[in-house]
C-alpha positions as CSV (number, residue, x, y, z in Angstrom):
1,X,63.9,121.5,87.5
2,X,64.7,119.4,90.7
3,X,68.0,119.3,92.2
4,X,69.3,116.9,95.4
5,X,71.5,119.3,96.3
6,X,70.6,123.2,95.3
7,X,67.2,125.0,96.7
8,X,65.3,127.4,94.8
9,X,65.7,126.3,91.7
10,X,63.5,127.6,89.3
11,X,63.1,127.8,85.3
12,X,62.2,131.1,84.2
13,X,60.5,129.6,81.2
14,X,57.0,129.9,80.0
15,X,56.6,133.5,81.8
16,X,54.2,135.8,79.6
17,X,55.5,139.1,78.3
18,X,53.5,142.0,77.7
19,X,53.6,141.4,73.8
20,X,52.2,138.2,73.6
21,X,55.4,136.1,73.7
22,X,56.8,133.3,76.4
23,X,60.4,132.5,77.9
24,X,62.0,129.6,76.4
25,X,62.0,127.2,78.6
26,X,65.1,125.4,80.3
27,X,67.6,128.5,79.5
28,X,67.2,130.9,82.6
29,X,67.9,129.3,85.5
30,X,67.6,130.9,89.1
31,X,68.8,128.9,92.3
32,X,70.7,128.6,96.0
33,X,74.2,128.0,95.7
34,X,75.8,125.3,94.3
35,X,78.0,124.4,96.7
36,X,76.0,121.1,97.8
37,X,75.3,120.2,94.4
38,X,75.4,116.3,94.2
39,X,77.0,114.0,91.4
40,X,73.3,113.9,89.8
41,X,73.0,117.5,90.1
42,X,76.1,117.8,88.1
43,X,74.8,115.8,85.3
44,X,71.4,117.5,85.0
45,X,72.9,120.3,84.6
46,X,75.2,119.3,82.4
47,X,72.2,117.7,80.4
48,X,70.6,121.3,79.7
49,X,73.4,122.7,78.1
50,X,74.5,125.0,81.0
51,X,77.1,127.6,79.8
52,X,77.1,130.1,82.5
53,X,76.9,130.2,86.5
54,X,76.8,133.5,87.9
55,X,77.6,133.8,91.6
56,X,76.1,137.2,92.8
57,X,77.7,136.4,96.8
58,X,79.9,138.2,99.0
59,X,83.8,137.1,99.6
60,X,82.9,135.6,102.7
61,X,80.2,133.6,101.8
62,X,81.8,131.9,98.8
63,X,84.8,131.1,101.0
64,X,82.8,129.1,103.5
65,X,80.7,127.3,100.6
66,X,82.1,127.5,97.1
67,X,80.0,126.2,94.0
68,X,80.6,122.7,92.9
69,X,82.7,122.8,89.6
70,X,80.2,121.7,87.0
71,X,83.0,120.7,83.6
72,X,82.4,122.7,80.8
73,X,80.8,126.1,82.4
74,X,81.9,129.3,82.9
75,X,81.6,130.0,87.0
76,X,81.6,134.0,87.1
77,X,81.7,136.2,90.4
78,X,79.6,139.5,90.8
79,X,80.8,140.3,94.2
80,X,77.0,142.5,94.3
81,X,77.0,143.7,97.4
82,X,80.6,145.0,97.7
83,X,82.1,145.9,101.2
84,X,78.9,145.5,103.3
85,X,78.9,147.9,106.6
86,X,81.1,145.7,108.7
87,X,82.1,146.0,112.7
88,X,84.8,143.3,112.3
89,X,88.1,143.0,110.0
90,X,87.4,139.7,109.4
91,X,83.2,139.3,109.8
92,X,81.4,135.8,110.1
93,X,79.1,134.7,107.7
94,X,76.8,135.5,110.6
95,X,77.7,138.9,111.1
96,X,77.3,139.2,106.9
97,X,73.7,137.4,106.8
98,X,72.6,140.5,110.0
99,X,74.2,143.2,107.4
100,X,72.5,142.0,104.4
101,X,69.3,141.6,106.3
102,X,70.0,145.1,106.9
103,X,70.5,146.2,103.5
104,X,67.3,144.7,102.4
105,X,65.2,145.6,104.8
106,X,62.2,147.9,103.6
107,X,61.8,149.8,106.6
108,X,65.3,151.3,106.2
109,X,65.3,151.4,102.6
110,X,67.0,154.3,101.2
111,X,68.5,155.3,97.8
112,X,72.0,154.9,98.8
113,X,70.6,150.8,99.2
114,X,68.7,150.7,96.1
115,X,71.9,152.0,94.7
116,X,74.1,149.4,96.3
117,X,71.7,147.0,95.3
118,X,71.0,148.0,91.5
119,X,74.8,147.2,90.6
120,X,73.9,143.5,91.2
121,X,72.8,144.4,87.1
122,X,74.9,147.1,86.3
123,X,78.0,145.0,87.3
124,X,78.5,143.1,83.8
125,X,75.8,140.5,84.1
126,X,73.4,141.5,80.9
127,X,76.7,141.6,79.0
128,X,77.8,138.0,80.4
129,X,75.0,136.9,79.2
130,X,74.5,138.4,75.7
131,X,78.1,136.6,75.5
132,X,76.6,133.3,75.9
133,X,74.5,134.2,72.5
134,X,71.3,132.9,74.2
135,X,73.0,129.8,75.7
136,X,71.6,128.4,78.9
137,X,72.5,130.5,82.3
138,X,71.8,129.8,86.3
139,X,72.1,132.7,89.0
140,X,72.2,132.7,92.1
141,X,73.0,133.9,96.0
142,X,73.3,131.9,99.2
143,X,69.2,131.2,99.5
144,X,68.2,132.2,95.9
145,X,65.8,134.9,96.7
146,X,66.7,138.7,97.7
147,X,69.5,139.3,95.1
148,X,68.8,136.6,92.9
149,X,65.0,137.8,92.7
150,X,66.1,141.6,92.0
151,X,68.4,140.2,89.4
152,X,65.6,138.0,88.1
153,X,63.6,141.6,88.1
154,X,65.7,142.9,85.8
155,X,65.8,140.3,83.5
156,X,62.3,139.9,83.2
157,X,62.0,143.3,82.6
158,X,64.2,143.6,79.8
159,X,62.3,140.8,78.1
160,X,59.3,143.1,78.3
161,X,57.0,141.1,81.4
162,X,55.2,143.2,83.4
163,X,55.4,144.4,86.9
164,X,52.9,142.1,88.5
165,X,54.4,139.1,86.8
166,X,57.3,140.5,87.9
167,X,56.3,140.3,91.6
168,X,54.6,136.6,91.4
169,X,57.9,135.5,90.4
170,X,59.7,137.0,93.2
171,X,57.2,136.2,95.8
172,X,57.5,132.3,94.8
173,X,60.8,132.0,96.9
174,X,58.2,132.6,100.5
175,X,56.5,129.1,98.8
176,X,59.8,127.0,97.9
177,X,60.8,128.1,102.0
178,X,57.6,128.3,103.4
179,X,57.8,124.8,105.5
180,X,61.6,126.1,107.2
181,X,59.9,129.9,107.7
182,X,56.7,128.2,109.3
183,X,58.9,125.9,111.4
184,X,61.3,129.1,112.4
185,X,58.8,131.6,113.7
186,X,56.8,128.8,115.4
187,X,59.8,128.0,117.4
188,X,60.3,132.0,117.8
189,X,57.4,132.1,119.0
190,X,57.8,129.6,122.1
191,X,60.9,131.4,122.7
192,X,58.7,134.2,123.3
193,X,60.9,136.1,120.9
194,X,59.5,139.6,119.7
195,X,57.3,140.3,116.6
196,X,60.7,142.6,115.6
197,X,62.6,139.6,116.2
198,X,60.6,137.5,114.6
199,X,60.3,139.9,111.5
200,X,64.4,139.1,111.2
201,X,63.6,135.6,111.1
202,X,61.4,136.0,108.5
203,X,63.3,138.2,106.5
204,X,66.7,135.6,106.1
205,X,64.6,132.8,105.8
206,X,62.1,134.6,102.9
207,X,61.7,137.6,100.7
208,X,59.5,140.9,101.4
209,X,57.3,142.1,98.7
210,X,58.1,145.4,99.7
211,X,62.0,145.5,99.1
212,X,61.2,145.1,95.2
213,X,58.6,147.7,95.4
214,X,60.7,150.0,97.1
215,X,63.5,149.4,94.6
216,X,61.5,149.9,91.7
217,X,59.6,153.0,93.2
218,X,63.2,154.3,93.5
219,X,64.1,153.7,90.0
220,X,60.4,155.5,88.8
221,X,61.0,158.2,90.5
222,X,64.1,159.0,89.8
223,X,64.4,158.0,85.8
224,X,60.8,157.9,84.5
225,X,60.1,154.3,84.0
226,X,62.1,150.8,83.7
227,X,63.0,151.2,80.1
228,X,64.6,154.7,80.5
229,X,66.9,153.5,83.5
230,X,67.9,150.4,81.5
231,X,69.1,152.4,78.9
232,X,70.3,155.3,81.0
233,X,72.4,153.2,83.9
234,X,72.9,149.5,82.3
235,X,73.7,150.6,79.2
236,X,71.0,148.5,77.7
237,X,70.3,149.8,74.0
238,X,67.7,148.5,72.2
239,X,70.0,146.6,70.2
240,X,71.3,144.8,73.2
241,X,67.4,144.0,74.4
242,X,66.3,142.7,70.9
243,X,69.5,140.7,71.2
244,X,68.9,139.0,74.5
245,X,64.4,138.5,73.5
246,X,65.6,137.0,70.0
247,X,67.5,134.6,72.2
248,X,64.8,134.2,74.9
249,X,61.8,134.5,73.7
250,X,59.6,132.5,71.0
């Protein structure tokens, strides 16, 4: 799906799970945010029988851009990232986007981050959308990648796909951006900015394959395998996951 307004957008449907079976299409939605959504935008999503928004941003960022009201659909907040690390009362959006680069950065990556970053799914999302009894759901951040991808993970994950497939679908996000990124570091680059600074660049304007590795190492080593966490920290029971592939898978 195309939209005037929103970037990212992208239709988990037709992804391949281990046991053979596909994602419905045109039911799991993963995007930008919505708040440039245009008149047109509106409609089409209107036209797929959209139930459910989840907005995984911080305060500040929904204050300086909130979602376009789409009639009809429930808008819910999971404020993810809680109280980022911050050096002012009241930060800028600029001063947010350098803390979440932070957060997410794989060379810093520690278990108190994967831990931050893990409620983005253990904050009430799997049981928003088990609410929506397999009704059609969009999710998204400020960009539509880093915590929109790991929720994405998740997701995927509890609909049985494998790791790899996993990863493709995470990675995808460096394509939809890769014109701005290219664009970006060349004009880094006749700044004579440094390959560190340039690395920042890279990381706000696109996703590292090695923050989701990171993360899920973490959760391997520390509960056994996906399955087990999902069932140990989300509170996913078996019940709950045959719930959510009856709805979205065929």
């Amino acid at each position: 799906m195309k939209l005037e307004g929103v970037a990212n957008v992208r239709d988990l449907g037709g992804i391949k799970t281990i046991s053979g079976k596909t994602v419905k299409s045109n039911l799991l939605f993963r995007s930008a945010n919505l708040s440039k959504a245009s008149e047109n935008d509106v409609k089409q999503l209107q036209g797929q029988n959209l139930k459910l928004v989840c907005d995984l941003r911080t305060e500040t960022e929904r204050s300086s851009a909130m979602d376009v009201e789409i009639p009809g659909v429930e808008n819910i907040w999971f404020n993810v990232l809680g109280q980022l690390p911050q050096k002012t009362d009241k930060p800028s959006s600029a001063q947010v986007g350098l803390d979440m680069v932070k957060v997410m950065n794989p060379n810093t990556f520690s278990p108190e981050v994967a831990v931050k970053m893990i409620e983005i799914v253990k904050s009430g999302i799997f049981d928003a959308i088990l609410k929506t009894q397999g009704g059609t759901i969009l999710w998204h951040c400020s960009q539509g990648k880093d915590r929109v991808g790991l929720a994405a993970a998740f997701i995927l994950f509890a609909l049985g796909v494998d790791e790899k497939t996993v990863m493709e679908d995470f990675n995808k996000s460096n394509e939809s951006y890769q014109s701005m990124i290219d664009a970006a570091l060349q004009f880094a680059k006749s700044q004579n900015l440094s390959e560190q600074h340039q690395g920042v660049i890279k990381a706000i304007l696109g996703v590292n394959p090695d923050y989701l590795h990171k993360a899920l190492d973490f959760i391997k080593a520390n509960f056994g395998s996906m399955q087990k966490y999902m069932e140990l920290k989300l509170g996913l029971t078996e019940d709950k996951i045959q719930k959510l592939k009856e709805y979205y898978l065929q």
